[in-house]
PyMOL Python script that loads the backbone (N, CA, C, O; Angstrom):
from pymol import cmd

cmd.read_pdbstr("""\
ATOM      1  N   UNK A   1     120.320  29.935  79.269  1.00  0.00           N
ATOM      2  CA  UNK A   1     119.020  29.780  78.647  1.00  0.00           C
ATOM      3  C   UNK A   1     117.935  30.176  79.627  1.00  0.00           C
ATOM      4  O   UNK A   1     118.057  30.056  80.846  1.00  0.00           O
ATOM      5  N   UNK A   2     116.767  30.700  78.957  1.00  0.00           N
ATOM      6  CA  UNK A   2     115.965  31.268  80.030  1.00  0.00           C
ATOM      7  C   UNK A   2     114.393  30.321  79.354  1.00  0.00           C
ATOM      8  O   UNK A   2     113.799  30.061  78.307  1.00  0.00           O
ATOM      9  N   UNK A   3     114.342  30.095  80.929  1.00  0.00           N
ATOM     10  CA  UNK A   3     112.976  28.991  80.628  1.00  0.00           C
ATOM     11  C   UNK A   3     111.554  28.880  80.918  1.00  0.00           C
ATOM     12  O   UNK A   3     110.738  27.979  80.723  1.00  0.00           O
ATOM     13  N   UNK A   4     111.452  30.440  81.615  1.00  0.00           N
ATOM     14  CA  UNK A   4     110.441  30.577  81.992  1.00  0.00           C
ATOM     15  C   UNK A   4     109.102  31.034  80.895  1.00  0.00           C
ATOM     16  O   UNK A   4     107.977  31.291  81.323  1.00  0.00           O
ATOM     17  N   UNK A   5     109.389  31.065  79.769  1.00  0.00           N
ATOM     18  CA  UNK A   5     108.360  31.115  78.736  1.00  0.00           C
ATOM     19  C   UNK A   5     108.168  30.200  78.002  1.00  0.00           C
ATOM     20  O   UNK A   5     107.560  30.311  76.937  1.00  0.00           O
ATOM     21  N   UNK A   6     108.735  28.960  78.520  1.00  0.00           N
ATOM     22  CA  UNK A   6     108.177  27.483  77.767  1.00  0.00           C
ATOM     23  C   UNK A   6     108.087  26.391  78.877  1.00  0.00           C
ATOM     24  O   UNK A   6     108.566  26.155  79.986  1.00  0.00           O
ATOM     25  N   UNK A   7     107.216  25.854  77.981  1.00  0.00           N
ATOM     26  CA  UNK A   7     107.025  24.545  78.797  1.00  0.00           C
ATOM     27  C   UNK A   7     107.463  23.289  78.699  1.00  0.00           C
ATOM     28  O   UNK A   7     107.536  22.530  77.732  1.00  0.00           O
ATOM     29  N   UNK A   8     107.817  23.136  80.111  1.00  0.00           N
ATOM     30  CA  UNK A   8     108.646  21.963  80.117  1.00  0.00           C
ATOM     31  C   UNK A   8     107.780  20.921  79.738  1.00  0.00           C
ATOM     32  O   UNK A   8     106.672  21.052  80.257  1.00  0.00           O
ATOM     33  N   UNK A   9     107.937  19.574  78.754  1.00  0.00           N
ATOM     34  CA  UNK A   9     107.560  18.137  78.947  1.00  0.00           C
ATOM     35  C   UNK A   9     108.263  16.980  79.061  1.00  0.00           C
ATOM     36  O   UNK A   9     107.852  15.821  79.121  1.00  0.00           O
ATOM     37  N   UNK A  10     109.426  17.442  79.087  1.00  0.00           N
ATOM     38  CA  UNK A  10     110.354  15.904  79.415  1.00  0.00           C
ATOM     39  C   UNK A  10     111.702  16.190  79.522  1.00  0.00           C
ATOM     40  O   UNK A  10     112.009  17.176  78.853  1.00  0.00           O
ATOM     41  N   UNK A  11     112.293  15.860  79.912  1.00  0.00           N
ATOM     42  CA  UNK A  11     113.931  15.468  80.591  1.00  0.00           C
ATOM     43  C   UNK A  11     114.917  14.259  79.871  1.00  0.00           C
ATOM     44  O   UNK A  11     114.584  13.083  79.729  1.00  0.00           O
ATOM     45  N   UNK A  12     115.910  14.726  79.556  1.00  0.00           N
ATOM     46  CA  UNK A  12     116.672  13.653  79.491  1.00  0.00           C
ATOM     47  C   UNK A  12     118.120  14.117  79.973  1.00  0.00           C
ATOM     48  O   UNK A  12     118.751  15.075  79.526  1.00  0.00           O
ATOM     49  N   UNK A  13     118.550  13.153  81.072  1.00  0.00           N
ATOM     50  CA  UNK A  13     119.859  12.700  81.754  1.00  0.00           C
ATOM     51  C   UNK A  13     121.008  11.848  81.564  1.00  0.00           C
ATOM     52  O   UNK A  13     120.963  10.618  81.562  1.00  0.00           O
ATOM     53  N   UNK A  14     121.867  12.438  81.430  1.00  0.00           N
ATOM     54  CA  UNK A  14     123.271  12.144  81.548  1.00  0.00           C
ATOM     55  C   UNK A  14     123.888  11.680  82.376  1.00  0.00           C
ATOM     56  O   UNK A  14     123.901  12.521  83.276  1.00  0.00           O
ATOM     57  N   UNK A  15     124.728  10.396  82.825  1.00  0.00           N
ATOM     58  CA  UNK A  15     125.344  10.274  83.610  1.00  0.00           C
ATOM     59  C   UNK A  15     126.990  10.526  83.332  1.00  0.00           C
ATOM     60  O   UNK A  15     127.772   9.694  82.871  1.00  0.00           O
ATOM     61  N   UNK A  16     127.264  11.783  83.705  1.00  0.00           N
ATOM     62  CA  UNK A  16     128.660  12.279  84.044  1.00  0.00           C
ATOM     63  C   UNK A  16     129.698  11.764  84.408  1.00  0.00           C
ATOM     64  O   UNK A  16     130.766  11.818  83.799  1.00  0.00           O
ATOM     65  N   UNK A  17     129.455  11.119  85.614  1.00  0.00           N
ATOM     66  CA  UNK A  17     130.042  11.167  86.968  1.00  0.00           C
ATOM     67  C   UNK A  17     131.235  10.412  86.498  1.00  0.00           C
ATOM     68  O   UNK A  17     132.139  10.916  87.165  1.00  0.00           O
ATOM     69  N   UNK A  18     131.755   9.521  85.759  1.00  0.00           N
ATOM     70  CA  UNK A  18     132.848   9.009  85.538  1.00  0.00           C
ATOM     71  C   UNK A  18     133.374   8.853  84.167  1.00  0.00           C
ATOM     72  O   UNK A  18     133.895   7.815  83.758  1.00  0.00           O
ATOM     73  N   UNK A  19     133.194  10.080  83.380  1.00  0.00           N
ATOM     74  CA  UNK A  19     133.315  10.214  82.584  1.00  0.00           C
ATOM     75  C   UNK A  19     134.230  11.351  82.409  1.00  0.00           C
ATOM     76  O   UNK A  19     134.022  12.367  83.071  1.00  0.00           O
ATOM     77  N   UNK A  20     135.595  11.273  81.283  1.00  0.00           N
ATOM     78  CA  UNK A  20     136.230  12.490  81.018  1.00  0.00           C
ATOM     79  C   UNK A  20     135.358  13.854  79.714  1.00  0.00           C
ATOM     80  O   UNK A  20     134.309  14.014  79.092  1.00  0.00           O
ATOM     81  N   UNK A  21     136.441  14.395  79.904  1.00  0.00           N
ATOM     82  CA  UNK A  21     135.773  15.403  79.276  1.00  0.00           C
ATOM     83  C   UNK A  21     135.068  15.077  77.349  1.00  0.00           C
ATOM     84  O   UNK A  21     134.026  15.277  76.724  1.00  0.00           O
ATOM     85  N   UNK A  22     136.375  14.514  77.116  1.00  0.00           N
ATOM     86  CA  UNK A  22     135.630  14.244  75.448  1.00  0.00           C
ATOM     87  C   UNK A  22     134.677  13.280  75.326  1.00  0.00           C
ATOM     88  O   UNK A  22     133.990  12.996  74.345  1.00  0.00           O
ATOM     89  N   UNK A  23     134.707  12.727  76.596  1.00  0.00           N
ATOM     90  CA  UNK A  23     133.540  11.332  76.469  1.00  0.00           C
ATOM     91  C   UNK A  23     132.279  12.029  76.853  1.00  0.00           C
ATOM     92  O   UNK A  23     131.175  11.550  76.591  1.00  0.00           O
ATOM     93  N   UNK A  24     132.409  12.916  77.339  1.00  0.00           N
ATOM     94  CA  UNK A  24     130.579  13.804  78.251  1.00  0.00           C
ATOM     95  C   UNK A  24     130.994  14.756  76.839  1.00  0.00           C
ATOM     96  O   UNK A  24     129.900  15.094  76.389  1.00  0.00           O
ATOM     97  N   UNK A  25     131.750  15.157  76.219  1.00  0.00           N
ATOM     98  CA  UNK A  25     131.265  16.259  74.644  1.00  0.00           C
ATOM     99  C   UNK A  25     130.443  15.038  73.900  1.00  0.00           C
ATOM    100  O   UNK A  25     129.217  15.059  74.006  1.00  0.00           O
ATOM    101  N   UNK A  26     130.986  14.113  73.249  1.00  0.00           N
ATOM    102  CA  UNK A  26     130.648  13.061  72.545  1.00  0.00           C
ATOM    103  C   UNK A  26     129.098  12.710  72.694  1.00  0.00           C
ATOM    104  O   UNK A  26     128.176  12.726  71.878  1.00  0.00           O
ATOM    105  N   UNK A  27     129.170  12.361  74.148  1.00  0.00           N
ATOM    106  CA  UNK A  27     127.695  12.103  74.803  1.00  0.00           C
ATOM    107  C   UNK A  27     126.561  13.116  74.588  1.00  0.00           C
ATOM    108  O   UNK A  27     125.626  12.802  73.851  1.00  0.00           O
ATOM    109  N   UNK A  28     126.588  14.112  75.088  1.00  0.00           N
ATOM    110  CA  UNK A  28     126.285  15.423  75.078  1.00  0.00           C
ATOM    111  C   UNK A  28     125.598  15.342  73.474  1.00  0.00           C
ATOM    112  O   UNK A  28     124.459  15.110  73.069  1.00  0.00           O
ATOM    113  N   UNK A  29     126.828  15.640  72.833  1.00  0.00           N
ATOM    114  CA  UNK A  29     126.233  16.130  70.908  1.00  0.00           C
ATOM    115  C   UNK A  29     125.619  14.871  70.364  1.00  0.00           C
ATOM    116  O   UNK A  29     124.815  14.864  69.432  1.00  0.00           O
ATOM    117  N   UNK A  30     125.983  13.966  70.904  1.00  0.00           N
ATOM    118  CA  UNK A  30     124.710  12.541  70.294  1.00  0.00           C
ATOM    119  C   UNK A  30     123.338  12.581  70.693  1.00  0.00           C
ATOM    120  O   UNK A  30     122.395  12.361  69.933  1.00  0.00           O
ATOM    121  N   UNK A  31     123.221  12.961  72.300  1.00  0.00           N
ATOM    122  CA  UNK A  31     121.700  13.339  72.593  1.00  0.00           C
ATOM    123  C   UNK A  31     121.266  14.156  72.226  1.00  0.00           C
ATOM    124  O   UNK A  31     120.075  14.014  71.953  1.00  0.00           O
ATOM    125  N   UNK A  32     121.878  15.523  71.967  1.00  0.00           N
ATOM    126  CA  UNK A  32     121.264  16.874  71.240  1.00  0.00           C
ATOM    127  C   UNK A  32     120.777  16.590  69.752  1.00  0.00           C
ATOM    128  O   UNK A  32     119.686  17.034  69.396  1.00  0.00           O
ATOM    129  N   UNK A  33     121.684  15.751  68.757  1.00  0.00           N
ATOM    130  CA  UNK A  33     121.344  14.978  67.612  1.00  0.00           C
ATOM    131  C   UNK A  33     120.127  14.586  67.247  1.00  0.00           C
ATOM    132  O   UNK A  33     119.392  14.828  66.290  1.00  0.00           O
ATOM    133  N   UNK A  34     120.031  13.575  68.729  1.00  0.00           N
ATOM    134  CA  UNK A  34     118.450  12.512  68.756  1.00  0.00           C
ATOM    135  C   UNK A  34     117.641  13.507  68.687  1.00  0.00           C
ATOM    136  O   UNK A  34     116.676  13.628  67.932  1.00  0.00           O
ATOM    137  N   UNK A  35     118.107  14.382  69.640  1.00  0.00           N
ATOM    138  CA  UNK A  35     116.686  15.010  70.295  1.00  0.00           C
ATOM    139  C   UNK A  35     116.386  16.394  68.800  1.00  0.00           C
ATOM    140  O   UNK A  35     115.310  16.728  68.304  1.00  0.00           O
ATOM    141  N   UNK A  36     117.074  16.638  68.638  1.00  0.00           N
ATOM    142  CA  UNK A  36     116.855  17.563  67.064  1.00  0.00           C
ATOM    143  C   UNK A  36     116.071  17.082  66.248  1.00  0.00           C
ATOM    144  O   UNK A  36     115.025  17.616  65.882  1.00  0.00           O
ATOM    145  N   UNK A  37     116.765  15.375  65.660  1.00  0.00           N
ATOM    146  CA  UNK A  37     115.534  15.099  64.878  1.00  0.00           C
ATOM    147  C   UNK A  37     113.931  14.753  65.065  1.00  0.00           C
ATOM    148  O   UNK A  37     112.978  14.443  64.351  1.00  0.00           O
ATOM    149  N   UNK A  38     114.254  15.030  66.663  1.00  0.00           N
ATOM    150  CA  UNK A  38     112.976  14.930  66.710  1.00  0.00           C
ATOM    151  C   UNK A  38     111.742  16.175  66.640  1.00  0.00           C
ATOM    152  O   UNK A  38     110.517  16.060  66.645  1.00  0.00           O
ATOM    153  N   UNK A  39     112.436  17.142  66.587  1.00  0.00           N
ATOM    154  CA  UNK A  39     111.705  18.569  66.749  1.00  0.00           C
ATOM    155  C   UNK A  39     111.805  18.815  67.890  1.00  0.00           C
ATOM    156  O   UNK A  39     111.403  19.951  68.140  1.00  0.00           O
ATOM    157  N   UNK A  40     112.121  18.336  68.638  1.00  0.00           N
ATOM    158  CA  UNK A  40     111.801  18.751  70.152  1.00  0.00           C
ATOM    159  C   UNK A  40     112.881  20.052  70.990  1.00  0.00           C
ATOM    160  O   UNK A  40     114.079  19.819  71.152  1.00  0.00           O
ATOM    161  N   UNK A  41     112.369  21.126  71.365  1.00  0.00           N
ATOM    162  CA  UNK A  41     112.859  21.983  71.610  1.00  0.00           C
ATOM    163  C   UNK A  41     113.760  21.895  72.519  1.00  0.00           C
ATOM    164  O   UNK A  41     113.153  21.367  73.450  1.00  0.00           O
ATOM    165  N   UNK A  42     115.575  22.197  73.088  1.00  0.00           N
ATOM    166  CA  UNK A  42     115.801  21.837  74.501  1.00  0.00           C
ATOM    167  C   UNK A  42     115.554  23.074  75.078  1.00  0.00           C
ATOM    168  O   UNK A  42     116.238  23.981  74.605  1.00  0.00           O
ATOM    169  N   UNK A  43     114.743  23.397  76.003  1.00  0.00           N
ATOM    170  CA  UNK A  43     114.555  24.146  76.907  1.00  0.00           C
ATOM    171  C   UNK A  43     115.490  25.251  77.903  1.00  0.00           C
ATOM    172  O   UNK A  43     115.616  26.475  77.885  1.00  0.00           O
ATOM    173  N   UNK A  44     116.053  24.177  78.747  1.00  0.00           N
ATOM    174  CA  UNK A  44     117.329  24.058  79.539  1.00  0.00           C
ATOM    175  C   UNK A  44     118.485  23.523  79.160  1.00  0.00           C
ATOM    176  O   UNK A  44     118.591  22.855  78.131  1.00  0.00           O
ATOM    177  N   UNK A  45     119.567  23.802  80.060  1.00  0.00           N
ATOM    178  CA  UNK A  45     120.398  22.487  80.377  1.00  0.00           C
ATOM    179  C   UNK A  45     121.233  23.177  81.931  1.00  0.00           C
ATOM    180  O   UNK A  45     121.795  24.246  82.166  1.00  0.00           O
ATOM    181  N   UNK A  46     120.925  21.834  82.819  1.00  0.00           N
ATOM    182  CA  UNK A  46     121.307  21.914  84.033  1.00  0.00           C
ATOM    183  C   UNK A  46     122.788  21.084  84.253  1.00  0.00           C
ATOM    184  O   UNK A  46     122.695  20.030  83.624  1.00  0.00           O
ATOM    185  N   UNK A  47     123.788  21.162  84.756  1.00  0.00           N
ATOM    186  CA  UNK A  47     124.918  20.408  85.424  1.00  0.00           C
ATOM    187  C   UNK A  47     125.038  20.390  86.218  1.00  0.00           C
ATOM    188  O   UNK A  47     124.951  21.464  86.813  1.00  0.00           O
ATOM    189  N   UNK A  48     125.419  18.899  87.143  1.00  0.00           N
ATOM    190  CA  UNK A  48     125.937  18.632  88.339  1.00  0.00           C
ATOM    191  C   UNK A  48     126.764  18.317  88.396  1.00  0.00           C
ATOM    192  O   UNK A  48     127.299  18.354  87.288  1.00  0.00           O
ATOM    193  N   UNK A  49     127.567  17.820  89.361  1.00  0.00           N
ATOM    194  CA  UNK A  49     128.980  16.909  89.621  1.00  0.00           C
ATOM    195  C   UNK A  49     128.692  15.640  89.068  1.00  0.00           C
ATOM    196  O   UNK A  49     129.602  14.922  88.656  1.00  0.00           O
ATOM    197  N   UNK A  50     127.280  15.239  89.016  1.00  0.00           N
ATOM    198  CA  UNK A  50     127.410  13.855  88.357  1.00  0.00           C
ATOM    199  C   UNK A  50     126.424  13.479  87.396  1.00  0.00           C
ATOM    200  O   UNK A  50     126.323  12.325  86.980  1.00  0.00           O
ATOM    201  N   UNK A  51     125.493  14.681  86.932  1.00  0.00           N
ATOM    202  CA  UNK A  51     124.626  14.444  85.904  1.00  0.00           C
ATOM    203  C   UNK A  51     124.179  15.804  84.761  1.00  0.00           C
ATOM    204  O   UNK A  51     124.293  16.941  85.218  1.00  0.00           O
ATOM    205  N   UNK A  52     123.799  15.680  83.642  1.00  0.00           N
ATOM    206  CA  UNK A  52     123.870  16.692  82.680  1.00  0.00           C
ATOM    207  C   UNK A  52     122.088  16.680  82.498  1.00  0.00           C
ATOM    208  O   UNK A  52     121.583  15.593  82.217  1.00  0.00           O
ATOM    209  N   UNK A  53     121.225  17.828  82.655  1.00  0.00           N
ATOM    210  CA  UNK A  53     120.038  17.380  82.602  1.00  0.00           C
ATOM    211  C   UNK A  53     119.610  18.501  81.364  1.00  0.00           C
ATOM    212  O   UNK A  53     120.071  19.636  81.245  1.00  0.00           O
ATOM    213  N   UNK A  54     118.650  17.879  80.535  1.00  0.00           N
ATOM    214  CA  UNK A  54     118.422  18.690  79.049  1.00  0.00           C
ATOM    215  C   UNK A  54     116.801  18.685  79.382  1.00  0.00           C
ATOM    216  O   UNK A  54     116.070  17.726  79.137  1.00  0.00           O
ATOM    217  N   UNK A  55     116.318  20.073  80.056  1.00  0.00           N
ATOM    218  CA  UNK A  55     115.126  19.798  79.549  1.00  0.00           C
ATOM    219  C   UNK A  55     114.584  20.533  78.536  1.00  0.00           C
ATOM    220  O   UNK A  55     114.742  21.662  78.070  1.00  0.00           O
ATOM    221  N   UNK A  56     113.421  18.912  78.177  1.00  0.00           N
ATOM    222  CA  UNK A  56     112.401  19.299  76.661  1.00  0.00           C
ATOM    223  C   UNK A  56     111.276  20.069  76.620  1.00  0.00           C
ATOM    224  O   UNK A  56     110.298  19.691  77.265  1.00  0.00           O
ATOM    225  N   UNK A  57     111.223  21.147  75.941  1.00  0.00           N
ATOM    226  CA  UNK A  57     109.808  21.489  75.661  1.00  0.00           C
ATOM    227  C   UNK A  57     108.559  20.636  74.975  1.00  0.00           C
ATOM    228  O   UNK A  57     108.562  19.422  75.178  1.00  0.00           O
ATOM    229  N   UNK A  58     107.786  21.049  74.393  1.00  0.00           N
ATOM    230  CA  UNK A  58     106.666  20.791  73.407  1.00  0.00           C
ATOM    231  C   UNK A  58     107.163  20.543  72.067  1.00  0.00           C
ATOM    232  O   UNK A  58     107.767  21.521  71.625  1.00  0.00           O
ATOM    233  N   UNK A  59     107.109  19.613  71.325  1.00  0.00           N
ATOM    234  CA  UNK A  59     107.266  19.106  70.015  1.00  0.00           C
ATOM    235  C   UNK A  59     106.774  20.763  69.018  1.00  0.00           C
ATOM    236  O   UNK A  59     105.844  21.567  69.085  1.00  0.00           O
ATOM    237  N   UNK A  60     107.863  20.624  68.266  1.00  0.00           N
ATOM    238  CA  UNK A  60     107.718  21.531  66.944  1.00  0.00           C
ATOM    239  C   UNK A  60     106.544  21.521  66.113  1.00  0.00           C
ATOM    240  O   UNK A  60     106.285  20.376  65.743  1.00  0.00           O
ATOM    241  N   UNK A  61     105.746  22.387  65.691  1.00  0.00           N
ATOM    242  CA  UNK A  61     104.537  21.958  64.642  1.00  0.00           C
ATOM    243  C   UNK A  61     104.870  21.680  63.361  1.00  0.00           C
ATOM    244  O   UNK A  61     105.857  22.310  62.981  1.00  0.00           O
ATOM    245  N   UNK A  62     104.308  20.838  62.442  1.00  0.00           N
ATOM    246  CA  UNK A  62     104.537  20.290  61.420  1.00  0.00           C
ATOM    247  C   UNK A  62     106.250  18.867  61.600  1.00  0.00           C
ATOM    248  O   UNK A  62     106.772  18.518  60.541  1.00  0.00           O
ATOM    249  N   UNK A  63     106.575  18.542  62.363  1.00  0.00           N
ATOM    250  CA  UNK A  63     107.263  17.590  62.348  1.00  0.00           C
ATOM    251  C   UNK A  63     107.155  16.235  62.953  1.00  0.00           C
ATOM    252  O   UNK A  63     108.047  15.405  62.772  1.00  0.00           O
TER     253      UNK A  63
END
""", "prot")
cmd.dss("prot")
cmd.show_as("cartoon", "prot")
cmd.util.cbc("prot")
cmd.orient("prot")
């Protein structure tokens, strides 16, 4: 994803780190869920060894 033509306003983090793989998918598609109904664009998404970071753009117009 390329992010340099939006703007970032908020972040939301994952904690990974002791988690297997279907439990960080699970996790993962429940926050993307939230964050859908909210209009809110994800921007990014960053991974570490121990955290999944989604960043948010600017809220959708009309929602």
């Amino acid at each position: 994803m390329h992010s340099s033509d939006q703007k970032v306003t908020g972040i939301r983090v994952l904690d990974i780190s002791e988690e297997g793989a279907k439990a960080i998918e699970a996790m993962f598609n429940k926050v993307v869920q939230e964050i859908n109904q909210t209009g809110t664009p994800i921007v990014d998404v960053r991974v570490t060894d121990n955290h999944c970071f989604l960043l948010l753009g600017e809220k959708k117009s009309g929602v």
